[in-house]
N, C-alpha and C positions, 0 to 999 in steps of 0.2 A: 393567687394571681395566675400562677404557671397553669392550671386545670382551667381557670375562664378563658383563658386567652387560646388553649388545648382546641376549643369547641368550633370557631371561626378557621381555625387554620386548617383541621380535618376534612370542613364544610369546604373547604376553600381548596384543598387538595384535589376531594371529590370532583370539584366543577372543573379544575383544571385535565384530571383525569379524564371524564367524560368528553370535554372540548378536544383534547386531544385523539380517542376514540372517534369522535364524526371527524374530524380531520380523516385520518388517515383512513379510514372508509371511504370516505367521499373519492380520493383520490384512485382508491384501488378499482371503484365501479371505472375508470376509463383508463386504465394502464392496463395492456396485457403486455407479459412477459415470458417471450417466447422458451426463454432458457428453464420456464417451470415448470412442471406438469400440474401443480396445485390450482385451483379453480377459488381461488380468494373472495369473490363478489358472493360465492355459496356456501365455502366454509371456510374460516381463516382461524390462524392462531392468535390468541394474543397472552402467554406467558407460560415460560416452561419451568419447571422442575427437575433439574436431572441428579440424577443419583449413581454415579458411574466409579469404576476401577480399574485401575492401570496395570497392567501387568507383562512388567517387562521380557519376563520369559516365554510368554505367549504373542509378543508383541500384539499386543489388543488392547482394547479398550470395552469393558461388558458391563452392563447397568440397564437400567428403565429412564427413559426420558417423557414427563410426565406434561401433557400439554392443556391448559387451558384453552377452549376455544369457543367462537362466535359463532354458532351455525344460522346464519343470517338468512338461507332459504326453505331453512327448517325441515331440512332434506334426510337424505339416510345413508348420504358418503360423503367422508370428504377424503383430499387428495393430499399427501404428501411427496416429496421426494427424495429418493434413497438412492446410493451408487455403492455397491461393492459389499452394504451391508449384509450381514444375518438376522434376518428377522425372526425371531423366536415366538412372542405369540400378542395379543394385544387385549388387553381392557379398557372395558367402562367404568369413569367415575371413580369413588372413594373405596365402594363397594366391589370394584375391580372384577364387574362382569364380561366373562372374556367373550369377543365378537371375532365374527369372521373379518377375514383381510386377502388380498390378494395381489402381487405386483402384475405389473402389466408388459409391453413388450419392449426392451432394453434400446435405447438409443445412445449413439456414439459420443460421446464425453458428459454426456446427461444424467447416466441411468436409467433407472426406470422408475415410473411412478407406483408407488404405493396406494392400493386404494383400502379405505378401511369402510366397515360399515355401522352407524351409528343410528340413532334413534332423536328422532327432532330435539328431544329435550336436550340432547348430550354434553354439558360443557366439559367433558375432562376424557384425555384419551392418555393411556400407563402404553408404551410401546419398550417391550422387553427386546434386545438387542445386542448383537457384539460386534464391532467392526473386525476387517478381515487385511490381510498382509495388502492386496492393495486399493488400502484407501490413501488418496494422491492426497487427503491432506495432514495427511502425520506421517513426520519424519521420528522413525525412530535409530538414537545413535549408539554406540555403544562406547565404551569408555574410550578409548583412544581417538573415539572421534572428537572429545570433547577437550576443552582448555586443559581442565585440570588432569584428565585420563584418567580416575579415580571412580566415578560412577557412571552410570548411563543416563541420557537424556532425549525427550522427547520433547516435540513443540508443532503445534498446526500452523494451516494457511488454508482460511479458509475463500478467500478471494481467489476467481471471481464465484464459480459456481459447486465448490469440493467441502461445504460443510456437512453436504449428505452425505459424504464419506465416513464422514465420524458419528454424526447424529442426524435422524429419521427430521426432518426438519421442511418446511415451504420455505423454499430456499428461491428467494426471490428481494432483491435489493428493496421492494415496492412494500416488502412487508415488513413491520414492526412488530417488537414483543420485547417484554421484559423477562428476565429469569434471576434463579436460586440454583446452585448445583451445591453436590455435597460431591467432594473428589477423594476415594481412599490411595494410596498411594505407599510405595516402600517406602519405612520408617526414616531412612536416612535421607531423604528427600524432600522436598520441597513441591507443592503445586502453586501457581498462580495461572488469572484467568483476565477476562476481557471484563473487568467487576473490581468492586471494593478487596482488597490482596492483604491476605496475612504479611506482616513483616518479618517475621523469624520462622524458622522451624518447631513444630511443636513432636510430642515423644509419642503422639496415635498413627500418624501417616495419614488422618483424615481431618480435611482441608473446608470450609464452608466458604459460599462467596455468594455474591449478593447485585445484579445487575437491576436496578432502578428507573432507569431511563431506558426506552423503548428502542431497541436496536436490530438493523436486518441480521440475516444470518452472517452475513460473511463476514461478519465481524463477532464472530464467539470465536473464542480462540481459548487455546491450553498451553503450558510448559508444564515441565515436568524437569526438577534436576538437583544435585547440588549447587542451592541458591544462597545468595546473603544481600541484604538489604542494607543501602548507605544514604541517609535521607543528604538533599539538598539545602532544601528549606522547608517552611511549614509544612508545604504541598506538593513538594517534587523529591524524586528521591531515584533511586538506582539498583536494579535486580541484577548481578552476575553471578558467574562462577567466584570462588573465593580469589582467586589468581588474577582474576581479573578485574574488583570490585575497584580496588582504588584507583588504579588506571584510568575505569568508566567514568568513576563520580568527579574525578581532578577535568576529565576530558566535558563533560555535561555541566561545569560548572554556574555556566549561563542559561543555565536552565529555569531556574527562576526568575530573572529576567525577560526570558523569551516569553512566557506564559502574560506576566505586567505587559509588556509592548503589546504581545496578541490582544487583552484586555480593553489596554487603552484604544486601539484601533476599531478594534468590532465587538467591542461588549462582553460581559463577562463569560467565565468559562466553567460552563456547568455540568461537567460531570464530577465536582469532588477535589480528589488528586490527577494528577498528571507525573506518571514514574513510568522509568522505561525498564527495557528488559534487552538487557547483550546477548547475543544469542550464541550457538558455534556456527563456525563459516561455511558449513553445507544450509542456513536461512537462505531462499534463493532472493528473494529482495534487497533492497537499501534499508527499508524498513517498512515497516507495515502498523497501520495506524490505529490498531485495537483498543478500544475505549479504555480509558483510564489508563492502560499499560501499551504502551508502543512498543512492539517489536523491534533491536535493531540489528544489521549486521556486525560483526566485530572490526570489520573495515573501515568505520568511522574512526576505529580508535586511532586518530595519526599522531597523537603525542601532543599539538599542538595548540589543538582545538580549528582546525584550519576546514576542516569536514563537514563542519556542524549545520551547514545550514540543509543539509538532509533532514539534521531532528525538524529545523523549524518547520520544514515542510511536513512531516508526521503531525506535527503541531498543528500546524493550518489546517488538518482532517480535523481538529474538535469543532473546527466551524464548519468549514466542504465538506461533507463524507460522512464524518458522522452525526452530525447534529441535522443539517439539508442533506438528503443521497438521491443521487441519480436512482429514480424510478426503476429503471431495467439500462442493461450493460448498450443499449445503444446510445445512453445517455450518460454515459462515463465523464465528458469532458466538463462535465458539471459538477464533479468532483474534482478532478485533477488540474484542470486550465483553472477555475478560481481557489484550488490550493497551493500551485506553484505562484498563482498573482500574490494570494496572503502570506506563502514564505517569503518572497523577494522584499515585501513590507515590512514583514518582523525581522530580516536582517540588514534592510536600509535603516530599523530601529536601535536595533542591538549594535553591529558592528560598522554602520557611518553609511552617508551617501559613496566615497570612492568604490568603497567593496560592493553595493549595489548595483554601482555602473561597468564594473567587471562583470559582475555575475548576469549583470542582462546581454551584454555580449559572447559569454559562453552559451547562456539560454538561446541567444537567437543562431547561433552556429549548429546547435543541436536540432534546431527547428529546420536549420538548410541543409545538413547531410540527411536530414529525414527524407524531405521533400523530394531529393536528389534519386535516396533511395527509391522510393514508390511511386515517383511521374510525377509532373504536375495535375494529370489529369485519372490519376488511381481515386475513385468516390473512398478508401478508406484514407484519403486527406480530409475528409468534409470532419467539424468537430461534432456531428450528430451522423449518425454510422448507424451501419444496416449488419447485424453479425446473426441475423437469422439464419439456421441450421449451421454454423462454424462453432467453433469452442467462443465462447465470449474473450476469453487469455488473447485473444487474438486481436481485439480491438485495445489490448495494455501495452501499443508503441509509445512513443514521444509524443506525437502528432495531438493528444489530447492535451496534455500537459502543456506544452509550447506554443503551439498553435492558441492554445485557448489562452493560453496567458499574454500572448502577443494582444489577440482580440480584446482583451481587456484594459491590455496598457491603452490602446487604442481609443475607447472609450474613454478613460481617465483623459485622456491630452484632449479628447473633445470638450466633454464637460466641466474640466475643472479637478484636482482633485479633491477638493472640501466637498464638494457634491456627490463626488461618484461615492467616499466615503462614506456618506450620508446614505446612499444608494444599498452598498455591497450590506450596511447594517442592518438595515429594512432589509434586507433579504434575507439574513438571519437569522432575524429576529420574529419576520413574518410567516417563516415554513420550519422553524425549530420544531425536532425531531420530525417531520415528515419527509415523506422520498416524492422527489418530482421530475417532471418529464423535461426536455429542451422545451417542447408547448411553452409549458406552463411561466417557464422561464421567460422565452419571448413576449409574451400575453404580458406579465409583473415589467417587463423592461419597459414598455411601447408605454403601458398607462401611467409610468411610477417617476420615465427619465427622458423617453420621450416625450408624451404629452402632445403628440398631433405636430410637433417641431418638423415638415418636412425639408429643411435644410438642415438640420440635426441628424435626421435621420439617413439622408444619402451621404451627409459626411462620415458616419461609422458606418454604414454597408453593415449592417448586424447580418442579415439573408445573405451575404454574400461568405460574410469569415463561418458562418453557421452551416449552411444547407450544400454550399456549394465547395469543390474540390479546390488545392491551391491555396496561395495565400493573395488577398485583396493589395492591391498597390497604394493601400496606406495605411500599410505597416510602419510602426516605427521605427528607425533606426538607432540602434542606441550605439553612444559614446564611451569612451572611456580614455581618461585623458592617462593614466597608468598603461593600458593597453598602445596606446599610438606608441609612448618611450617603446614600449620593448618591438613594434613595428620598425621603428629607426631602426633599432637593433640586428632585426632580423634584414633589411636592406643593405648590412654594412660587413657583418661578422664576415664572411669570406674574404673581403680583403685585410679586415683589423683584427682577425684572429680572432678565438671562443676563448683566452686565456684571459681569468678575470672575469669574466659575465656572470657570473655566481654569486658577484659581490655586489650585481644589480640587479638582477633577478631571482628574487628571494622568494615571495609567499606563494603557496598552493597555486592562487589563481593565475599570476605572472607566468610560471613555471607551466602551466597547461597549456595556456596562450603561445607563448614560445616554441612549443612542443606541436599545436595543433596546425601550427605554420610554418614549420620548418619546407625547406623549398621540395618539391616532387623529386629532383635529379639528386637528390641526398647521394652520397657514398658509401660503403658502409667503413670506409677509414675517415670518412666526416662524425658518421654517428662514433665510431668508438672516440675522437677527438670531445665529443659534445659530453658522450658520455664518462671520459674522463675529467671533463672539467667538473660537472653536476651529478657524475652518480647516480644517473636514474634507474640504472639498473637493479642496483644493488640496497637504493639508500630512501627511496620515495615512497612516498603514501600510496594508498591502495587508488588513489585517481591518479596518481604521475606515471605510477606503474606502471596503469592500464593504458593511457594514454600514448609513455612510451612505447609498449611493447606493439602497439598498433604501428608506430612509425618502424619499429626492428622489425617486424613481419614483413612491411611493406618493401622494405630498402636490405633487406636478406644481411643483418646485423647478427649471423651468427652466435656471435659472442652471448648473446643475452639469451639463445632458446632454452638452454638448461634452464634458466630462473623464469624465461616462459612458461616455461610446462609445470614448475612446480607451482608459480602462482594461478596457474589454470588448474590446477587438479588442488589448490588449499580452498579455491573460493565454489559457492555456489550460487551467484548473484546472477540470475541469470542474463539478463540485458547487457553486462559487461561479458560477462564470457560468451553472446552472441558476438560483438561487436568482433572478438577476437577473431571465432574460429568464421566468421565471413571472410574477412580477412586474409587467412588463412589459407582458406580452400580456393584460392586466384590463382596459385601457380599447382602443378601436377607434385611436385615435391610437397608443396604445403596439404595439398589434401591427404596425403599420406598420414604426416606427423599430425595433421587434426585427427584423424580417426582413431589413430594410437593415442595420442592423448586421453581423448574419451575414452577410450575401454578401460584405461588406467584408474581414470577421475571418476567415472560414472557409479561405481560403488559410493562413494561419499556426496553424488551431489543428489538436490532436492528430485522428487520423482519429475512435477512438473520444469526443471532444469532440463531431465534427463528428454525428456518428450518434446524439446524446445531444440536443441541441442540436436536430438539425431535427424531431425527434420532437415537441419543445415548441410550435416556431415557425410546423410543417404543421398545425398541429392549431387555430390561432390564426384 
């Protein structure tokens, strides 16, 4: 029965495989992407092989990365792109007849492009290789950098455009591929990848993994380290340091839960497992949402589970991001505005409507210091962005995330939300695994929710939260009937005294709120009062921290810069430690200690940290 049944399902793979090939052609014939040198409409990838070795004492990475490809003009080059590598030499096919290759002329955070030369028939290109000390997207650490200080560890990022760093790749969000790597690795160690993940260590040092579903580059990703595996449930489960393992998996424990709400919401969730990876605190993100394995910072870990709706947001990449991706990097906020709309869902699921109506008012507060930041009228407010000739990293503010999620909430109060539901699932349902443009986005909204509605239509301003700068004046405002209490509070404490408010402002959210409204004319004998009562200095999670130490910069709270500087030099998350050393560099004293900080710090944080960072510090 199992062998009849074998025959339809193969047939049935097949068709689905092909369907998915004319998709994702179809779309590449009208997507250019400036940030690629690759020419996809004439030859594109679609599935690699890599065969590569880690070698810590070389800090490299050397191997053959082996690509299937579609030469669909049947031409006699096609184009990759490469930053920082050694190209060593290049074959064709099984047969591994070596051909000419040549790079072309070097452009600022791009690289340069790789041209190869092939023969119309060509589908397989062997590209022998070794990355070099600076490729921006491997961090390599050394023991002490690590939890446990016992081994060395490495891990990428390859978001937005730095996977050519590590691997010869069309590195272009617009393009899909599947892959198979084989990773050898020092015996004591551990590899896991962006793929189906061994759960233990085994005694060769050499690692297989298996990517099935069609994925752009910026999401292959690697670690390398002393690992241990702590499943959750069936399908979820936990990669740290040993130090660290149980801490993660007690802190993650709603992790199987969180995957059912996503489920129940927008349909199932198809890559397999869903297990994350702790990282050490030179990761410069919150997390990063690499198929099957999420990346996270150790910053999450606050003991209480009070953090977590970071994960849900990595989460919400199985549906935004990586299952539907922004075409090219001007189309980002099609990733991150409808992934922070689907975290804010799976934790109005998980942890209750009040924490929902919290966290939408810290989201909207994050959206107005944005704003505040960049003008109203700066075009990098628009949620469809022009980052022609800039680092695309440059369009990875708030402004996509928030703004877009705003836009959304927005839509929902129009239509309903049994509707829009209905809506956001056809949309993932209907471009699974493909990467797509804002276009394409507009064009499915107008026929799929609009429908020719022109009072529907001018009541969301889709053109206006989309194309144009600023936020549309109907926005929603959102409530939080936990936030107003601690408003009273903050109206009152100077004459009722901060003695006791600790025993009413308890959790994460409360506690930030309190913190992000404290009055301008602060003291810094009010701040050490506040912070004798509540301990922020010494005693808060990696958000009360940061939050605090924004208000002890501001209002020159001495007391707390020793524990400043050291949690600026343990973290490399970048967006927080921007928000710091901005901060920071306001008064002629602060820009001092910002700069000594960093020369301090900058040996341990991420490269692209470090190039974020002294952009703020040179400028000071």
């Amino acid at each position: 029965m199992k062998k009849i049944l074998l025959v339809p399902f193969i047939l049935l793979l097949i068709g689905c495989k092909k369907e998915q090939t004319q998709k994702v052609s179809t779309i590449l014939k009208t997507v250019h992407d400036d940030h690629s040198f690759s020419e996809p409409t004439k030859a594109v990838v679609r599935h690699l092989d890599l065969d590569i070795a880690v070698d810590f004492d070389k800090r490299a990475i050397s191997g053959k990365a082996s690509w299937q490809i579609d030469n669909i003009a049947k031409g006699t080059e096609i184009i990759f792109d490469e930053n920082t590598l050694d190209i060593l030499k290049v074959t064709l096919g099984d047969d591994e007849k070596v051909t000419e290759f040549h790079l072309g002329n070097d452009v600022e955070f791009h690289g340069k492009p790789l041209h190869i030369t092939i023969e119309p028939n060509t589908t397989k290109i062997n590209i022998y290789y070794n990355t070099t000390k600076d490729a921006i997207a491997l961090q390599w650490l050394n023991p002490l950098q690590t939890a446990d200080k016992k081994q060395p560890f490495l891990f990428s990022q390859g978001e937005s455009i730095w996977s050519r760093t590590w691997i010869p790749c069309q590195d272009s969000p617009g393009i899909r591929f599947t892959y198979n790597a084989k990773v050898t690795v020092p015996k004591a160690l551990m590899a896991v990848m962006s793929a189906e993940n061994p759960q233990q260590k085994n005694n060769t040092g050499v690692y297989q993994f298996r990517q099935t579903k069609a994925i752009p580059s910026y999401l292959m990703a690697i670690a390398v380290g002393d690992l241990q595996f702590q499943a959750i449930d069936g399908r979820t489960g936990v990669y740290a340091e040993p130090s660290v393992l149980k801490k993660a998996a007690n802190e993650f424990a709603e992790l199987g839960n969180m995957v059912k709400s996503a489920e129940k919401l927008y349909g199932q969730y198809r890559w397999g497992r869903y297990d994350v990876l702790v990282l050490p605190p030179s990761f410069p993100y919150g997390g990063m949402e690499n198929p099957n394995l999420t990346f996270l910072t150790p910053g999450v870990l606050a003991g209480d589970r009070s953090l977590t709706s970071l994960l849900a947001h990595e989460l919400g990449h199985s549906w935004s991001g990586n299952l539907v991706t922004n075409a090219t990097w001007d189309d980002i906020w099609l990733n991150e505005g409808f992934t922070t709309y689907v975290e804010h869902r799976i934790g109005e699921e998980v942890f209750g409507k009040a924490e929902a109506k919290m966290q939408d008012v810290l989201s909207r507060k994050v959206l107005s210091d944005n704003m505040a930041e960049y003008g109203k009228d700066n075009p990098d407010t628009r949620l469809k962005v022009n980052t022609s000739g800039k680092n695309p990293d440059d369009g990875l503010s708030d402004i996509p995330y928030e703004k877009g999620y705003a836009f959304l909430q927005t839509v929902e109060a129009a239509v309903g939300r049994e509707k829009f539901d209905a809506f956001v699932k056809s949309w993932f349902d209907d471009h699974a695994f493909q990467s797509v443009t804002t276009a394409d986005f507009v064009d499915y909204f107008n026929k799929n929710l609009i429908r020719g509605d022109k009072v529907l239509e001018k009541k969301i301003n889709a053109k206006g939260w989309i194309y144009e700068p600023n936020i549309p004046s109907n926005i929603i405002t959102p409530v939080s009937e936990d936030f107003n209490a601690i408003d009273k509070i903050q109206r009152t404490w100077r004459q009722t005294g901060i003695k006791g408010l600790a025993s009413k402002i308890k959790s994460t959210n409360e506690k930030q709120h309190f913190i992000d409204y404290l009055p301008e004319d602060l003291t810094p004998a009010e701040m050490q009062t506040i912070d004798k009562e509540f301990n922020f200095t010494k005693g808060g999670n990696f958000v009360i921290k940061r939050q605090w130490f924004v208000q002890a910069i501001k209002h020159q709270y001495k007391a707390a810069y020793p524990d400043i500087e050291s949690f600026m030099i343990a973290t490399s998350r970048t967006g927080s430690l921007m928000t710091l050393y901005k901060e920071m560099i306001k008064t002629a004293e602060g820009k001092a200690r910002a700069k000594n900080i960093f020369e301090k710090a900058k040996p341990g944080y991420h490269l692209t940290t470090v190039e974020a960072i002294e952009n703020i510090v040179n400028k000071a």
